[in-house]
N, C-alpha and C positions, 0 to 999 in steps of 0.2 A: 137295394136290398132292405127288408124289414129291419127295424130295429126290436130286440128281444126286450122282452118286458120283466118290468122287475115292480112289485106292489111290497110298499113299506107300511107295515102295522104299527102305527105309530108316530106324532109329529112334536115331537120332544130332541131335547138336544143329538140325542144319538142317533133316532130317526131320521132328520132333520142332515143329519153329516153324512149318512148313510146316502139318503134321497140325492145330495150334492154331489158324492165321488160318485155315485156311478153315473147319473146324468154327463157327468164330465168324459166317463171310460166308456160313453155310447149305447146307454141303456135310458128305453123310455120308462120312464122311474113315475109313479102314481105312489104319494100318501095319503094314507088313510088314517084320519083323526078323529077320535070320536067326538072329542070336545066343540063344542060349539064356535069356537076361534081359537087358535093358537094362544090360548091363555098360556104361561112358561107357571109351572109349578116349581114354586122355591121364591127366592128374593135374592139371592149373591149366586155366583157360580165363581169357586178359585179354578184359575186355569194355569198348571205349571208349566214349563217347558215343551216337556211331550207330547198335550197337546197341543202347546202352541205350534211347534213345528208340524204335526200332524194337520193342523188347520193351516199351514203355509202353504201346501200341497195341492187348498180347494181355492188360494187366494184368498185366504180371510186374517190369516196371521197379521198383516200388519193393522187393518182397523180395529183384531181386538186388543192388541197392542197400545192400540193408539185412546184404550179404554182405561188404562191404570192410572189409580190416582195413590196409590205405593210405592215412591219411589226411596225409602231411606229405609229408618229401622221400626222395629216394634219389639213385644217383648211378650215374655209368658211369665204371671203374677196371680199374688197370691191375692183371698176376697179384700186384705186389707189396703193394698196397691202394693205393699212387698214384690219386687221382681227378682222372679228367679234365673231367668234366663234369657237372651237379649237374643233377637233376631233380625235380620239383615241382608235386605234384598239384593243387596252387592253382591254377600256370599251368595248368594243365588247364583245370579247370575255368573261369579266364578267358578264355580262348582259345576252348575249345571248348564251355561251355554245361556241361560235368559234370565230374565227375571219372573216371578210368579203375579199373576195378572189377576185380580180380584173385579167381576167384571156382572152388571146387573144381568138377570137371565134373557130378561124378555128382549133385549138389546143383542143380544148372542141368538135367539130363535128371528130375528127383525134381519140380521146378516147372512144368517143360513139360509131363512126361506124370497130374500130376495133374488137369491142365486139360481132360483128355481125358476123355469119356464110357467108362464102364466097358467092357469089351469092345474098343475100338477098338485096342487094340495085340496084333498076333499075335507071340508071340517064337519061336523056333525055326522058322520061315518060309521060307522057302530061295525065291526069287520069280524068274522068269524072263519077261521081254517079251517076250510072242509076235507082236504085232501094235501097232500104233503108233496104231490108227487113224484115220477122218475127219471132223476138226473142224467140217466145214459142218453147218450144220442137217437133222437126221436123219442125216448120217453115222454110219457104222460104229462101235462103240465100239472100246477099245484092249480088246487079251485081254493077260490075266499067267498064266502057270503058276506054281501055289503046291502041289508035290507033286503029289498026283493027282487036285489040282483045278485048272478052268480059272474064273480072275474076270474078271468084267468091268466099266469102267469108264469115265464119261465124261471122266475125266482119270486120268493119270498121272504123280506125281511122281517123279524118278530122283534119290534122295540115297543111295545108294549107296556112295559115299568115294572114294577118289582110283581104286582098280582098277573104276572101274563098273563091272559089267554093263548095265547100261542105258546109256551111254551109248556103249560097243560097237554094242550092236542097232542104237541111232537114228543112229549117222556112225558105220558099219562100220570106212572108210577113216580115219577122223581118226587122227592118231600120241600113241601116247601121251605121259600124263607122264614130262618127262625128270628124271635125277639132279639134282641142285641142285649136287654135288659135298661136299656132306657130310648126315655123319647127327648124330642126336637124341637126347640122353638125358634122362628125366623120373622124377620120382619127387616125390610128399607124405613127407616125417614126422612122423610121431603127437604131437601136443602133449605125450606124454607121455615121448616121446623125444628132441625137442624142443631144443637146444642155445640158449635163450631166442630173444626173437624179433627177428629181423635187419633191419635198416636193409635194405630194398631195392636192388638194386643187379644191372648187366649185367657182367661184366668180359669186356674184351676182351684177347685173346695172340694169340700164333703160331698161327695158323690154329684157331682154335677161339674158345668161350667158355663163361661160366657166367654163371646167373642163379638171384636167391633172389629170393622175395617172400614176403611175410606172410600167410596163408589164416587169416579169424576162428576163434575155437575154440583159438587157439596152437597149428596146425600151419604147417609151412614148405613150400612147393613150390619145387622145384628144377629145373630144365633146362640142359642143356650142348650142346654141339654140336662137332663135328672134323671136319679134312678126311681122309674116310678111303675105301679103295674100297668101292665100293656092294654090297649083299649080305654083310656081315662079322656077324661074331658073337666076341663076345670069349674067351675058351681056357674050356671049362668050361661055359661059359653064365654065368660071373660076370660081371656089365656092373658091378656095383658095386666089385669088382677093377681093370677095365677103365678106370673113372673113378679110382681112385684113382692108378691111372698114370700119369694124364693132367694130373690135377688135384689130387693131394694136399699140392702144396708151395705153391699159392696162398692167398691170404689168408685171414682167417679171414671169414665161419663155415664158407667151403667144405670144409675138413678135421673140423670138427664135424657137418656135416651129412654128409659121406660113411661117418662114424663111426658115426652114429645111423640110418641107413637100413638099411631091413629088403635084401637082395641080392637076393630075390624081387620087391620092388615097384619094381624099375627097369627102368622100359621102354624100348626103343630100336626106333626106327627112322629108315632114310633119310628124307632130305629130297626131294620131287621139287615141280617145277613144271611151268605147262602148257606144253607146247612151241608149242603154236599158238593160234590165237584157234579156237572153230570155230566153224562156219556159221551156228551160231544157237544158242540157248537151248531150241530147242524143235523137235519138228516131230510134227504128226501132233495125235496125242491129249495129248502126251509134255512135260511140262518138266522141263529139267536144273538143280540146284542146287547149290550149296558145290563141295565140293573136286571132284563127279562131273563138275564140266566146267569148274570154275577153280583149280585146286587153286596153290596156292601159298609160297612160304618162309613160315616162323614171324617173320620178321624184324621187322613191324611190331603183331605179336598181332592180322592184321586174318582170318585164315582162316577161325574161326570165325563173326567179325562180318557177314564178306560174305556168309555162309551164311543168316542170320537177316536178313539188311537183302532176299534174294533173298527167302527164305519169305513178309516182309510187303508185297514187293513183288508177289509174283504173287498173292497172294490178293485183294489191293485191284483188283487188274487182271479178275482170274478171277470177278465174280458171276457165280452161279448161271445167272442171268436172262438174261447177255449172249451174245456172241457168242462162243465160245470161241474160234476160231480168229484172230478179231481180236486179243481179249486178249492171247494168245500170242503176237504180233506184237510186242504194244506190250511183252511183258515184255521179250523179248529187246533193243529196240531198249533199253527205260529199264538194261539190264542191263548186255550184252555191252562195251560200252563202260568203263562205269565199273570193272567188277571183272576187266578187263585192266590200265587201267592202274594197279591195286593191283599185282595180280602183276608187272609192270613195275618197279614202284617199290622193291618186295619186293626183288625180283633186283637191285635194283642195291646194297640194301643188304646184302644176303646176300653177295654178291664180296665187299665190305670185310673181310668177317669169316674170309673165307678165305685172306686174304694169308699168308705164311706168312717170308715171305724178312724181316732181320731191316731192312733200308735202306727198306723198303716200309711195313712196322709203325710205325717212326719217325715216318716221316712222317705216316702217319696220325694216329697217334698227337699228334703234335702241331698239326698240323694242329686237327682235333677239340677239342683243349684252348685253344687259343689263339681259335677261334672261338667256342668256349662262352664265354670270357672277353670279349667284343664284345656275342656275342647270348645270353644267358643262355638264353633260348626254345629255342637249337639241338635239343635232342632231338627235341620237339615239333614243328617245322617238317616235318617229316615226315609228318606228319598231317593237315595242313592239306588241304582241299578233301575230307577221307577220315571223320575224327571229324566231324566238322561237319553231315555229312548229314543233312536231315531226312527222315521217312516222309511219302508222299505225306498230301495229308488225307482226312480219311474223305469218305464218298461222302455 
């Protein structure tokens, strides 16, 4: 019997997870990447529980497992190293069943896509949905233009990233992602540049913050964030100038790792989220995933997760054998809900980080400190109902 085809727009983490399960539930599965090689856009990806178990499903949970170089505590502090609140991968993992997995990207798209049958990733791919098509039985397939050829397939996956083009085509009308009201700075340095290896740690200021975490191998991954107007580029094109302005008189290691970073491997960009729910997850031949139709703040390291908790959800939904147009039903209903109120949740933590006024800070500031001192858990409360998720069971 033919096996039914399924073309993924998109070869980025969620694409990438998408492309795996259903290759695994008997679908020949074709990515389509525009980019010239699997470049992995970002420098760190945190990987909580949820998906870790969600990637235990394709067989990949335990090597990225076998990727953490976190295994004690860290803390959230103030620009002058003041800690306010202590974190603690133990309670992680009692709370939530795992610990939280800080794991380089390109290492994470290196695991996904060897799982793939040779041939199945096209890179330099430029994909355009022509047609959506009719999920009834014997309906119309979906058409993709991929250059000056037309594919066609019984499904189609849109992981596209936050600017979809697919998810343009399928709710023309929907509004885009809006600003979040600040932007992103990321960067690894080389264990060989390396300023030893840092206690974990968020710190929050005046309208901004900075984060280090430990990548196995003794490199560092670093991210920052400020309230700044949207569309900005720093004088030059130096963003690591740019951070130094911002950030050079806070604690340490943040002045050693802005020292030690290459000015080329720091990437910025805005933050945006979704501005609206839309109508579905799906329609046609068509399902939407990750950030192409919930894109969301960095806030709780969950953007990635809900991209890969979405891939093993529609694949378990999606056999071959069933009805696909029901499937599709049921992904959206098991989806659209839950990976709103992430982005919800996102955003509320995302404001805190943007207060900027100094009576506002305080308070938080203490705030924050004084409950960590009550409920030690505090960080963590955050995640609840979100790390905890399990994947459906298998069929």
């Amino acid at each position: 019997m033919e096996r039914r085809t399924a073309i993924v727009i998109g070869g980025g983490i969620g694409g990438l997870t998408a492309a795996v399960a259903l290759d695994r539930r008997g679908w020949a599965v074709t990515v389509l990447e525009r980019a010239a090689a699997l470049e992995p856009v970002g420098a760190g990806i945190g990987l909580a529980p949820n998906a870790q178990r969600a990637l235990d499903t394709l067989g990949v949970g335990d090597a990225v497992r076998a990727l953490a170089a976190w295994r004690a505590t860290g803390a959230i502090r103030l620009p002058g190293g003041r800690v306010l609140a202590r974190t603690d991968n133990a309670a992680a993992v009692r709370r939530f069943g795992g610990p939280v997995v800080v794991a380089p990207r390109a290492e994470l798209v290196e695991l996904l896509a060897e799982r793939l049958p040779a041939g199945s990733v096209r890179t330099g791919a430029v994909a355009t949905l022509v047609d959506v098509g009719d999920p009834a039985p014997g309906g119309r397939a979906a058409r993709v233009r991929c250059g000056d050829e037309e594919l066609t397939a019984d499904l189609v996956v849109g992981a596209d990233g936050i600017r979809s083009a697919v998810r343009r085509a399928v709710f023309p009308g929907h509004p885009e992602p809006r600003y979040a009201g600040f932007t992103a700075w990321r960067f690894v340095v080389p264990a060989a540049t390396a300023p030893g290896t840092p206690t974990p740690h968020e710190t929050w200021g005046p309208g901004g913050l900075w984060g280090s975490q430990p990548l196995h191998g003794g490199r560092v991954y670093a991210y920052a964030t400020a309230v700044v107007p949207p569309g900005g580029r720093a004088p030059g094109g130096d963003e690591r100038a740019e951070l130094l302005r911002r950030f050079g008189d806070w604690h340490h290691p943040v002045p050693a790792l802005l020292a030690a970073v290459d000015p080329a491997a720091v990437l910025r960009n805005d933050v945006c989220s979704a501005a609206a729910p839309p109508p579905a997850f799906h329609r046609g031949r068509v399902a939407l995933l990750g950030d192409a139709v919930h894109p969301m703040t960095p806030n709780l390291g969950q953007g990635g997760c809900q991209a890969i908790e979405d891939a093993v959800v529609l694949a378990h939904r999606a056999a071959p054998d069933k009805d696909l147009g029901a499937a599709l039903g049921a992904y959206t209903r098991e989806r659209l809900p839950r990976t709103m109120e992430v982005v919800r949740r996102t955003e509320r933590i995302g404001r805190l980080t943007t207060w900027r006024a100094r009576p506002a800070c305080l308070l938080r500031d203490a705030l924050m400190a004084t409950t960590a001192r009550l409920a030690p858990d505090l960080p963590l409360r955050a995640l609840d109902g979100i790390a905890d998720w399990r994947p459906p069971a298998a069929p």
